[in-house]
C-alpha positions as CSV (number, residue, x, y, z in Angstrom):
1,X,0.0,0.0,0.0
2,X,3.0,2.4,0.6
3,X,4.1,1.9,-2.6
4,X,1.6,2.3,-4.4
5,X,0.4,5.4,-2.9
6,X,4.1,6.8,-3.7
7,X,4.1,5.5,-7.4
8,X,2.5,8.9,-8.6
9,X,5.3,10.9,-7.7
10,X,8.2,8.3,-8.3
11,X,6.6,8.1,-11.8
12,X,7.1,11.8,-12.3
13,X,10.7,11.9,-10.2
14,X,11.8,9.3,-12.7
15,X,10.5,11.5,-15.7
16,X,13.1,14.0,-14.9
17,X,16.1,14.2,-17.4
18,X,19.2,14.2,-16.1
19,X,20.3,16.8,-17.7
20,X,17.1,19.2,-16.2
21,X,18.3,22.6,-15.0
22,X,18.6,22.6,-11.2
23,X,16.4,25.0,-9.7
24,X,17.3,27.8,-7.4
25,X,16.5,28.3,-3.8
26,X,14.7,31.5,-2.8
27,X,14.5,33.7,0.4
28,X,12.1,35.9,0.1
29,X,10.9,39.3,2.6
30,X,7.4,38.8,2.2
31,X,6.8,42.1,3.9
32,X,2.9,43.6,4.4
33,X,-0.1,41.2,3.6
34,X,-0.6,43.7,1.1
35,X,2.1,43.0,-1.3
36,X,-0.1,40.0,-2.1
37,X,-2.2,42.7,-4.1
38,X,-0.3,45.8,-4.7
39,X,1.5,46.5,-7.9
40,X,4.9,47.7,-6.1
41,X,8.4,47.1,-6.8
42,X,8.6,44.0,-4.8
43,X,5.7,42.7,-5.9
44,X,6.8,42.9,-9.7
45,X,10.0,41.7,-8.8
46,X,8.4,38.3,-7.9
47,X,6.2,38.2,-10.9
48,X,9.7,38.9,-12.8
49,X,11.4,35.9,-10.8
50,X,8.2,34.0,-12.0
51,X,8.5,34.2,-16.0
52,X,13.3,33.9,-15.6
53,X,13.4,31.0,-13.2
54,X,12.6,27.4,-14.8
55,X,8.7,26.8,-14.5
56,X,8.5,24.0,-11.8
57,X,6.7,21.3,-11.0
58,X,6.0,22.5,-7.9
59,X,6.2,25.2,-4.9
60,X,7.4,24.2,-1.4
61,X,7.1,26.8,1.4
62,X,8.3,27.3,4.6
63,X,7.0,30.3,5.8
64,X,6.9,32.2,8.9
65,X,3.1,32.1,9.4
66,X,3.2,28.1,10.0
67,X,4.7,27.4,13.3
68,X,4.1,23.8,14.7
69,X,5.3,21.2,17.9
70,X,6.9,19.0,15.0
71,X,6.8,19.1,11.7
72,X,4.2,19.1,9.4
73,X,3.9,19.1,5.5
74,X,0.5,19.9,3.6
75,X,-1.0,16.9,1.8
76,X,-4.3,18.0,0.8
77,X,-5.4,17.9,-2.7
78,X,-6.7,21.6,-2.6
79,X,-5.4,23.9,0.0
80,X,-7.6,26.7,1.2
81,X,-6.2,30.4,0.9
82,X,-6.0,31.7,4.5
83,X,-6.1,35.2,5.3
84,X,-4.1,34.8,8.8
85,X,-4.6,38.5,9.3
86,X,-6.6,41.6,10.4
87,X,-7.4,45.1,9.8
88,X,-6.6,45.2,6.3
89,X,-8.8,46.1,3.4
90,X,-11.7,43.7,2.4
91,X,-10.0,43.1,-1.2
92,X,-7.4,41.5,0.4
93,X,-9.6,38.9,2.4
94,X,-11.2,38.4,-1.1
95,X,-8.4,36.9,-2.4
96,X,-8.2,33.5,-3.2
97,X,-5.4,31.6,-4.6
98,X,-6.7,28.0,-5.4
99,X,-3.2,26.8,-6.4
100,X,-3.6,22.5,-6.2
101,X,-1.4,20.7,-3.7
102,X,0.4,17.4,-4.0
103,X,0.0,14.7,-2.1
104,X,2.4,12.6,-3.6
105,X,5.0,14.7,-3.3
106,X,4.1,15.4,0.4
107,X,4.7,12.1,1.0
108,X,7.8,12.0,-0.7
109,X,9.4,14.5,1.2
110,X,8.3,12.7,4.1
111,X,10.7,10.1,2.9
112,X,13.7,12.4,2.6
113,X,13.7,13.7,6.1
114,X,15.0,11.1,8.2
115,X,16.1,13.5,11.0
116,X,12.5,13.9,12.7
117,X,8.7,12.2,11.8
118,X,7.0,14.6,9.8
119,X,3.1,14.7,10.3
120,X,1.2,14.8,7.1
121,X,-1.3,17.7,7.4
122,X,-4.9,18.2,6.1
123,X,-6.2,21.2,8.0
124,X,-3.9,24.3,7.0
125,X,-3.7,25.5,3.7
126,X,-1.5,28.4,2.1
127,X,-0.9,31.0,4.4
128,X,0.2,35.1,3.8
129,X,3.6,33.9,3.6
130,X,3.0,31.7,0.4
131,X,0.2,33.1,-1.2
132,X,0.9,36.7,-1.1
133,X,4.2,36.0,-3.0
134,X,3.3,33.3,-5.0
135,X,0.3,34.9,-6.8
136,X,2.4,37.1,-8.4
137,X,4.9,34.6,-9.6
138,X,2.5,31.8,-10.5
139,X,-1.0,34.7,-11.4
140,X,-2.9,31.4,-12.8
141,X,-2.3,29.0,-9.9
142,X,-1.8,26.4,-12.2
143,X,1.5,24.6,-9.6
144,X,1.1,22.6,-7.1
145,X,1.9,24.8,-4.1
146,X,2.6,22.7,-0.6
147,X,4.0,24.4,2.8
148,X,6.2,22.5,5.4
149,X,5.9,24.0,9.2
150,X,8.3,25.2,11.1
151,X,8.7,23.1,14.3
152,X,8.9,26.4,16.9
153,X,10.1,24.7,19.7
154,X,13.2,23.5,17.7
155,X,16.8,25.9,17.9
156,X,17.8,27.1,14.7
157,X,20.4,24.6,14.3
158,X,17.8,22.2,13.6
159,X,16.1,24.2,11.3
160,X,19.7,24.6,9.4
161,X,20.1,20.6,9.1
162,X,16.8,19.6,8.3
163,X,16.7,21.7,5.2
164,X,19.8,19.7,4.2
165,X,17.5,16.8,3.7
166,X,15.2,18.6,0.7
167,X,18.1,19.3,-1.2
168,X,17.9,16.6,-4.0
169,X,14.2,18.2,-4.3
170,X,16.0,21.5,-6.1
171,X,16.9,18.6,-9.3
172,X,13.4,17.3,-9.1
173,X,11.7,20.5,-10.1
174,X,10.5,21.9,-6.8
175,X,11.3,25.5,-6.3
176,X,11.8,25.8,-2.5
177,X,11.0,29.4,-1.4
178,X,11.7,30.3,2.6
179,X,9.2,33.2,3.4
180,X,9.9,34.9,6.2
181,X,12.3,38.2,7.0
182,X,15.6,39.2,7.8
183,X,15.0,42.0,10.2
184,X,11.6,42.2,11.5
185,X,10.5,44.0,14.9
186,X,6.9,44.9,14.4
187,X,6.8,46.4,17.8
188,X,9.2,48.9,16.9
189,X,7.6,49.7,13.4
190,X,7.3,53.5,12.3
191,X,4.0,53.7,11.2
192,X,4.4,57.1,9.9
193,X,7.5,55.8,8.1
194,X,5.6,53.5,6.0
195,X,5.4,55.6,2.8
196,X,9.3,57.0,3.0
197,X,11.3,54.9,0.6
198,X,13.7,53.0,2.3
199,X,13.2,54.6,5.6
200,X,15.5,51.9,8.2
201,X,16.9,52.7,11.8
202,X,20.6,52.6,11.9
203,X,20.4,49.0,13.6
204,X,18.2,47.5,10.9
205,X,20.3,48.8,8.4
206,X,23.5,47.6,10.3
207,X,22.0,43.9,10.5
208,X,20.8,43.6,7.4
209,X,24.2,44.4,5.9
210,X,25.3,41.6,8.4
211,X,22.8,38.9,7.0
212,X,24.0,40.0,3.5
213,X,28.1,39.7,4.5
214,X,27.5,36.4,5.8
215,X,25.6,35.1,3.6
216,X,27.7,36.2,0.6
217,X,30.7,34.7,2.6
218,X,28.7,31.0,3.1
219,X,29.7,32.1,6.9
220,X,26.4,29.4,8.1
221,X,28.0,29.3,11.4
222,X,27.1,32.8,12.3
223,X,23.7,32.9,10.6
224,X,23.0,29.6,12.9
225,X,24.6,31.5,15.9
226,X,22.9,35.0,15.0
227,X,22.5,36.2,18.4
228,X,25.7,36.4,19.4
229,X,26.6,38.8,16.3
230,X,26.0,42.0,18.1
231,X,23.6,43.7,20.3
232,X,21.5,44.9,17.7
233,X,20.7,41.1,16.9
234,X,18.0,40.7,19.5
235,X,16.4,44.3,18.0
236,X,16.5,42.8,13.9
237,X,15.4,39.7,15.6
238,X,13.4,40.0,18.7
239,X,11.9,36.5,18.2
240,X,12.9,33.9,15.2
241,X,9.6,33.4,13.2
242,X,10.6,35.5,10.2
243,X,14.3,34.7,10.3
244,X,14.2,30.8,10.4
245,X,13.0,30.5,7.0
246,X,16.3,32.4,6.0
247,X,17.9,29.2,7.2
248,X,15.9,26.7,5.4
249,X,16.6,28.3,2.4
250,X,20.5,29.0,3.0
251,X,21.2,25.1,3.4
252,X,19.7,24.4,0.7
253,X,22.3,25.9,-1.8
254,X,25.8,24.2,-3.1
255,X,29.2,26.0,-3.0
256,X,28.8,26.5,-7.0
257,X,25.3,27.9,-6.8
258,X,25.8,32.0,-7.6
259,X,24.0,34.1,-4.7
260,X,22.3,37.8,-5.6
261,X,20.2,40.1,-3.6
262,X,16.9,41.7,-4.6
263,X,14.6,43.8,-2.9
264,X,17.1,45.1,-1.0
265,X,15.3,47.9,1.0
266,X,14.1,48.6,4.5
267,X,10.3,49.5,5.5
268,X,8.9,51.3,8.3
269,X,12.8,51.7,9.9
270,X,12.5,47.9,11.6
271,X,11.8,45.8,8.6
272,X,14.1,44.5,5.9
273,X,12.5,42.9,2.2
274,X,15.8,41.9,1.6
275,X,15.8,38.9,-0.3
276,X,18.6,36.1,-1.8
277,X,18.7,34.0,-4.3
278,X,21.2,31.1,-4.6
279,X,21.6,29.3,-8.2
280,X,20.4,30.4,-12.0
């Protein structure tokens, strides 16, 4: 019975040409619930990213928004859009984003992670954190789209080795996105700021050229150990929601894999939408 309820996807793993492209690995700085439906320069930077990167096969998540105890992966055929939010405009609660999942390929990845059980999950959906971006890459929701949790009472070196275990899904055409953000301290947000382009407190603006200096340099041991960079760690990073996604999606890339930056600005002084990109 387990066989045959993984033949689906083996069938479609074994499809794959050798000589496929491998796909890249994404962090993205999802930002406001609103860039889900704005037409703003992050937002058409993901639609760009959309039409240059390889059209997968399918989307996998982690995102900030999905915090578990253990880890979880959607299996549902259809995930429901969920609008884990409030006091926003009724347009944006309108959205719906009926992307398919796959169940096959949950279970698959189920079978790559040997490092903890991970549940197979049939009540969440796509959260902010996916579908917000993802719209605008993939407007006709016509990819399989899944999400894998974030187990919250984990330390992020955990987070940093169980990513290690999806890597073989980047050469099996799953474009792995982590969603989260690399300084985020909405309790310290400048509300006022919101509109000023690029408008970042000295702190945020010192961290985030931190991330981007050990990131560039492959220096994982300080991203794991982030906290003991400087003081002004605990303000870019007052808790680890947004920032553990960064991890996922940093062990996931290879020592040959090219990295870039995009949306490179700060918001409302103690947000980043700084974003990488390892791999063609």
């Amino acid at each position: 019975m387990a066989m045959a309820s993984l033949q689906p996807f083996y069938n479609w793993s074994r499809d794959l040409k050798e000589t496929d492209i491998k796909l890249p690995v994404l962090f993205i700085g999802h930002g406001s619930p609103m860039n889900g439906i704005q037409d703003n320069a992050f937002s058409r930077t993901w639609s760009k990213f959309g039409k240059e990167i390889p059209r997968p096969k399918a989307v996998l998540v982690v995102s900030a928004h999905w915090l578990t105890n253990g880890t979880h992966i959607t299996a549902m055929a259809q995930p429901k859009t969920i609008h884990d939010f409030g006091g926003f405009p009724q347009a944006l609660f309108d959205v719906q984003y009926p992307a398919k999942g796959h169940p096959e390929l949950a279970k698959f990845t189920t079978s790559l992670i040997t490092s903890t059980k991970v549940g197979l999950d049939h009540d969440w959906g796509l959260d902010h954190g996916t579908w917000t971006i993802v719209r605008h890459m993939y407007p006709n929701a016509d990819i399989p789209v899944l999400q894998l949790s974030i187990d919250y009472n984990k330390p992020a070196q955990y987070h940093f080795e169980l990513a290690k275990e999806l890597y073989s899904l980047r050469s099996k055409g799953v474009l792995i996105i982590g969603s989260g953000n690399m300084v985020h301290n909405l309790s310290m947000v400048a509300w006022d700021k919101l509109n000023e382009p690029e408008y970042g407190y000295d702190w945020a603006v010192e961290m985030n050229e931190l991330f981007k200096e050990k990131i560039s340099n492959r220096d994982f041991k300080s991203l794991i150990d982030y906290e003991k960079l400087n003081s002004a760690a605990k303000l870019a990073i007052p808790s680890p929601d947004h920032y553990y996604p960064l991890l996922y999606a940093s062990a996931l890339q290879d020592s040959k894999d090219e990295i870039s930056f995009f949306n490179d600005k700060a918001v409302g002084g103690s947000l980043t939408m700084t974003s990488v990109k390892w791999g063609v």
